[in-house]
N, C-alpha and C positions, 0 to 999 in steps of 0.2 A: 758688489758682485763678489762670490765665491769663489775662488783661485781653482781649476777641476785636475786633480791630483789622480784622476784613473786612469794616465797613459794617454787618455786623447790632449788636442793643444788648447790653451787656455788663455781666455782671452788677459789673463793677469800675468803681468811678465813676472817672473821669480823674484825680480828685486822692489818691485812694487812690494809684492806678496810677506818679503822677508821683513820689510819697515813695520817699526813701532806703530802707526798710524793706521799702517793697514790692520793689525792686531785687536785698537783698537776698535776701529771699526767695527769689524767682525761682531764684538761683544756687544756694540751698541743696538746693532742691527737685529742681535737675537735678541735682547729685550723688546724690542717695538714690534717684531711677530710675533714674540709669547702672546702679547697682549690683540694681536688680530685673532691667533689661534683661539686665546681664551673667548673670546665674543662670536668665534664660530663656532665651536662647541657647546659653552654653557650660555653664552647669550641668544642662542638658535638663532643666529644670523647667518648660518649658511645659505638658507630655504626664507627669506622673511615671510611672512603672516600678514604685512600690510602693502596697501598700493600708494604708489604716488611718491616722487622723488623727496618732499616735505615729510611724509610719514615714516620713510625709510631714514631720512637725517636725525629724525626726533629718536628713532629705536637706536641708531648707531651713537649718539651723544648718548642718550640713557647707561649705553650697556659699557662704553668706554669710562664714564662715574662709577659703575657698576664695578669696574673692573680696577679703577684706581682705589676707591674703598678695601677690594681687595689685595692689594697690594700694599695700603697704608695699616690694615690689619696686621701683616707677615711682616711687615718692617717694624711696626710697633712692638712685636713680639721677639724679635731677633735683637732689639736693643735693650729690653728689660731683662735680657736674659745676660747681659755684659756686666 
C-alpha cells in the first residue's frame, strides 16, 4: 500500500513509511504492475476476446511469457552494453 502524502490521513504510519523495507517495497510493487499494465495495453487484455475461465487463463499465461521475453530482451541488452 502507498503511504497518501496529499494532506488526507494515511493508512501508513510515517515510520512504517520512512523504513528501508517499505522503500523497498514500493520498487518491488511497481515492477509486478508494469507487467499487469504492459498485458493490459499491448496484450489486449483489458476487453478479452475469449469466453470461459480456461480460455482467459491460457491468454493471461500466454501474454505474461509474452511479457517476460520482453523483459529478458531489455535486460539482455542493458548488459551487452556494460
Amino acid at each position: 500500500m502507498a503511504q497518501n502524502t496529499s494532506g488526507r490521513r494515511s493508512a501508513v504510519a510515517d515510520t512504517i513509511a520512512a523504513s528501508v523495507g517499505y522503500a523497498i517495497s514500493q520498487q518491488k510493487r511497481k515492477l509486478i504492475e508494469q507487467g499487469f499494465g504492459w498485458v493490459k495495453t499491448v496484450g489486449r487484455m483489458r476487453q478479452v476476446a475469449v469466453r470461459g475461465l480456461k480460455r482467459v487463463d491460457q491468454m493471461f499465461v500466454l501474454n505474461m511469457a509474452a511479457y517476460n521475453l520482453v523483459r529478458l530482451r531489455s535486460l539482455g541488452q542493458v548488459r551487452q552494453a556494460n
